[in-house]
N, C-alpha and C positions, 0 to 999 in steps of 0.2 A: 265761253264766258262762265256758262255753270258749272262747268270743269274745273275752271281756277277758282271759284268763291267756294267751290266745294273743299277744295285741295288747303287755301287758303283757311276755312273751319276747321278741318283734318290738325292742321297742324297750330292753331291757337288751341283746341280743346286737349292737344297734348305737351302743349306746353303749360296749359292750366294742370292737365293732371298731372304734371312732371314738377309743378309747384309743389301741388298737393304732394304729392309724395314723398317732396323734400322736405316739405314741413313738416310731415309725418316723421320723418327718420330723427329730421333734427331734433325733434320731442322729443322720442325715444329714444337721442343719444343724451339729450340733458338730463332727463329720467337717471341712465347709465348711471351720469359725472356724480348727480349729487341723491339716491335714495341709495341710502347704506343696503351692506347684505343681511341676509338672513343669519349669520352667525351671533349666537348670545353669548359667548364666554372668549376670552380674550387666546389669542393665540400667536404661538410664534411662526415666522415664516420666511421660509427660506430663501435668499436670493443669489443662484449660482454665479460665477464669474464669468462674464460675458451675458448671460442670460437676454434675449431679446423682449423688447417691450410687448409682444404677441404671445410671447410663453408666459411671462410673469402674471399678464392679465388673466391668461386660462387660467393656471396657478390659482388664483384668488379668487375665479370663477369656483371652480372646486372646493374651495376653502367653505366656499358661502360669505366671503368677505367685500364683494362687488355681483352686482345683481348680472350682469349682462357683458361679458370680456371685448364681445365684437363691437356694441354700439359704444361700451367707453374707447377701445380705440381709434374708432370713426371721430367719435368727439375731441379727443386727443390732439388727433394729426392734423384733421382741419377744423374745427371749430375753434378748439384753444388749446393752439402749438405752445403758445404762451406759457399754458400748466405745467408744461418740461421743461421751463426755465432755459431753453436751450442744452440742458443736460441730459445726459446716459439716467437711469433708474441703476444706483450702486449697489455692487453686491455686497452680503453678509445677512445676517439673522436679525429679524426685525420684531417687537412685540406690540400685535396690532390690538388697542381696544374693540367690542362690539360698541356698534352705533356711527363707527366712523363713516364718513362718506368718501368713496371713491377718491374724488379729487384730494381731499386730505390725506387719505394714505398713499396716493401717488405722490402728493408733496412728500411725504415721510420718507417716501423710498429717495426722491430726485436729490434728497436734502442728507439722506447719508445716515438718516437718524437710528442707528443700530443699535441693539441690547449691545452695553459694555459689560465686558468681563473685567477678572482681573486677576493677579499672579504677585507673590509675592516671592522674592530673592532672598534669601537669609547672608547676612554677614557671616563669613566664612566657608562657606560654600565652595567647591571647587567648582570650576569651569567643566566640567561632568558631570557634576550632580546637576546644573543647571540648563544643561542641556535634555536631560534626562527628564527632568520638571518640565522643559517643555514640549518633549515629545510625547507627554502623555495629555496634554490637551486638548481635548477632541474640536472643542468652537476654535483652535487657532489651526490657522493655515499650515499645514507639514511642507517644505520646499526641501529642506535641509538631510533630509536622509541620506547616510548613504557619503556625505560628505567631510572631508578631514575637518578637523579645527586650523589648519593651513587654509584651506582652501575658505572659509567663511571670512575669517580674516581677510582673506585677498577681495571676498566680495565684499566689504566694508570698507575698502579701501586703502587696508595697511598689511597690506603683504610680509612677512619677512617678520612683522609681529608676535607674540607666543600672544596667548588665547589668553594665556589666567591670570587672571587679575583685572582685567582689560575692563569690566563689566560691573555697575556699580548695582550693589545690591538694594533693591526696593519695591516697593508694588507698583505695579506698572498696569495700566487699562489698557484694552485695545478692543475693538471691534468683533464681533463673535462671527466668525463665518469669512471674515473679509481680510482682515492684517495676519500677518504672515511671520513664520518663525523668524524671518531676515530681520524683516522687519522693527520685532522687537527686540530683535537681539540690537542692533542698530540706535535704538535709543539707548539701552543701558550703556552701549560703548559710548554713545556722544556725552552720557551724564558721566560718566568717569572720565571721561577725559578733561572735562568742565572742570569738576570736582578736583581730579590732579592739578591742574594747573593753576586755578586759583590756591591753593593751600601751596604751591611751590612759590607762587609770587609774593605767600606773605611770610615765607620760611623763615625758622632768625636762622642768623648770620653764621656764618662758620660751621656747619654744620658736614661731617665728612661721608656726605653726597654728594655724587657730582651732576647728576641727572636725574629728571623727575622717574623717571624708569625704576632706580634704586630706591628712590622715596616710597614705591606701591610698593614694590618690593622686601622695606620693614616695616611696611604698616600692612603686609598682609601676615607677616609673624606675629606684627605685634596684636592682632587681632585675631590669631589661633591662640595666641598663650593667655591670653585673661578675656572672660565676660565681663570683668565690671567697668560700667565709663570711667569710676573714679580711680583706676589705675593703669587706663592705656599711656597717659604721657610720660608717666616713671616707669613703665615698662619699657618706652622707648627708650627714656634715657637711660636705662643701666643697655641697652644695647648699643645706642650711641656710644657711650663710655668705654666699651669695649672694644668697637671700632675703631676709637680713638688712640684705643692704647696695644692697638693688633692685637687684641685676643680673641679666641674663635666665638661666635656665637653661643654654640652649644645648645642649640633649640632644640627639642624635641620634635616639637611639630616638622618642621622640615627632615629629620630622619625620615619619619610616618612618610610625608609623599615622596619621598625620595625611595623607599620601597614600596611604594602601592600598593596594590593584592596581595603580597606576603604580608603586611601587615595584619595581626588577630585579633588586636587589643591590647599587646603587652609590648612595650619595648622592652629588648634584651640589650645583653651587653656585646652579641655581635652582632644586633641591628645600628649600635652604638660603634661599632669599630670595621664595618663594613662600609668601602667607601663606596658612595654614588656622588654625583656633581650637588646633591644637594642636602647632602650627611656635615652638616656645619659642625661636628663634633672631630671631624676626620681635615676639612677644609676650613679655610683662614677666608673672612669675607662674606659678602651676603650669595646668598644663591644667586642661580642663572634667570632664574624669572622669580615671580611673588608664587607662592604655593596654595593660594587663597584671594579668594573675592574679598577684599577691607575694603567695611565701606566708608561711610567720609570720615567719621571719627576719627576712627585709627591714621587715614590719612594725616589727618590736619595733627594728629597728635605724633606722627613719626617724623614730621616737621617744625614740631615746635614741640621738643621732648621736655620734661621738665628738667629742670638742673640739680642734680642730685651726686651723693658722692657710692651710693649703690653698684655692687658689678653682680650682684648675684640675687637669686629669686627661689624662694622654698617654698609650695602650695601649704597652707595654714593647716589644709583639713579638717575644717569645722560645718562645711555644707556651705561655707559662705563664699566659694568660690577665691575667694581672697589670698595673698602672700605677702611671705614677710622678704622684706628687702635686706639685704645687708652688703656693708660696705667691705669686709675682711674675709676671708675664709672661713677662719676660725669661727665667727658671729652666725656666716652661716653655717657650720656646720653642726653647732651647736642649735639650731634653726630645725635643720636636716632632722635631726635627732628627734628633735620633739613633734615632727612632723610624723616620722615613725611611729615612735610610742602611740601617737594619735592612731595611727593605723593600726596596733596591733590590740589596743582598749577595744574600738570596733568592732575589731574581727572576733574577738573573744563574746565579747557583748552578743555577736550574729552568728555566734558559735561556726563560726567559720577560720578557718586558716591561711594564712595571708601564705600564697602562693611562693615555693621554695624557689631559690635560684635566680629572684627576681633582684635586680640592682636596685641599690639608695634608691638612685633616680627615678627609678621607672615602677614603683611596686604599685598592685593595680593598675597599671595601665596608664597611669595620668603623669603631666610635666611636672615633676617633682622639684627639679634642680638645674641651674647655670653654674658648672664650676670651672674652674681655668683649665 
């Protein structure tokens, strides 16, 4: 009988100190949840892809950003699962204030709340340079190395696709440490695609396109041959016009990518009579793909060109970016001429000599001329 009221005390005084105990921990996990760390200056903090909820805690332990890794994940798991919302702690690069408490910045992390970056696309950009822009950013995810512009296309969904043009140019935010080359490549394609298709549904009429494909495709011309807004939609139309009436384009800009790396800065005249698939001087029609990122502007403007009786275009030469339009040869070439003259005041002026052997067209470098 003493045996059992003994055994019987034995094991009430350890369950009292197994209370005790638990209350003790439990304190010491609440402690964890809610007295901030010791860190006084704000810092950013890393969270890798996959990362487990026992790393991230150490993580933060080290930081001095959470007093105690082990008792907050005691508290976590069983006191209040609740805190994880039922969610993973997401990865990428987080900017933690001092003074926060534990439980708040594991909301922060459970909640996705990341330092956003951001990037900006330039209108006219090739689909290389934009690639290259993104491979140099160290907060975004690299997946893409190493992979064609076929092959990204097929991971986006459109196989069979050419890459350029595809991508509408703009600032775009993503997540520092967590969103991914794909990724945002994937938005710019879904915003151009947006972009094309609404400006093809509001195209005027009669317009000698036959597919939105061809639409990106002169409104990525028409968005290498002029900066200014107030001259993309007469730009279209003297290319419209041309189209209309079978005459070759004669862009410049699409010489330039149609020779890529030989290009120096200067079109010649057998950069002009050297044919490639996208030498419009040589060939009747638009190129095989757009040669350039156009961004909506130029869309919405190579679909709704303005109506003009213009077939040809002379840069002004006055710094203003600007051309003069003309409807005759003659109008422009008398255009042509004083385009010149403007060029060689200049060069006189900068005591410099306008480089021998260079065509009408092309002297210094720039799109001079549309002639038949």
């Amino acid at each position: 009988m003493k045996t059992r009221h003994l055994i019987l005390g034995l094991l009430l005084l350890a369950l009292v100190a197994g209370a005790g105990t638990l209350a003790w921990f439990q304190h010491l996990a609440e402690v964890a949840a809610t007295q901030s760390g010791e860190a006084s200056t704000t810092q950013e903090f890393e969270v890798p892809q996959g990362a487990s909820l026992r790393a991230v805690l150490r993580q933060l332990q080290e930081r001095q950003l959470v007093p105690d890794a082990r008792h907050l994940e005691w508290y976590l798991r069983f006191s209040r699962p609740d805190a994880l919302e039922g969610r993973d702690i997401q990865a990428g690069r987080y900017r933690i204030e001092p003074g926060h408490t534990p439980l708040e910045i594991i909301r922060q992390l459970v909640e996705g709340k990341v330092v956003m970056e951001s990037v900006t696309i330039l209108e006219g950009w090739t689909f290389a340079q934009m690639r290259d822009l993104l491979a140099s950013l160290p907060e975004l995810r690299q997946t893409l190395a190493g992979r064609s512009d076929a092959e990204i296309m097929a991971d986006l969904g459109a196989p069979e696709v050419p890459a350029e043009g595809r991508f509408a140019p703009d600032t775009y935010s993503y997540a520092a440490g967590a969103t991914t080359d794909l990724q945002l490549l994937r938005m710019a394609f879904e915003e151009q695609q947006r972009t094309l298709q609404e400006a093809w549904d509001a195209r005027q009429p009669d317009l000698p396109l036959a597919t939105p494909e061809e639409a990106l495709t002169l409104a990525s011309i028409v968005e290498k041959e002029t900066g200014l807004a107030s001259e993309r939609s007469r730009v279209a139309g003297v290319f419209v016009n041309r189209l209309r009436r079978g005459m070759r384009l004669q862009s410049d800009p699409t010489v330039i990518y149609g020779i890529r790396d030989h290009y120096d800065g200067n079109i010649r005249r057998r950069d002009l009579t050297t044919d490639t698939p996208y030498n419009t001087y040589t060939r009747a029609g638009l190129p095989p793909t757009p040669i350039a990122l156009p961004g909506r502007e130029a869309i919405i403007a190579a679909l709704n060109p303005e109506k003009t009786d213009a077939l040809f275009f002379v840069a002004i030469g006055d710094g203003s970016g600007g051309h003069y339009f003309s409807a005759t040869y003659e109008e422009h070439s008398r255009a042509l001429q004083r385009y010149l003259q403007r060029l060689r005041i200049n060069a006189l002026i900068e005591q410099q000599e306008v480089p021998a052997g260079n065509d009408a067209e092309t002297v210094a470098g720039q799109p001079a001329s549309r002639t038949p």
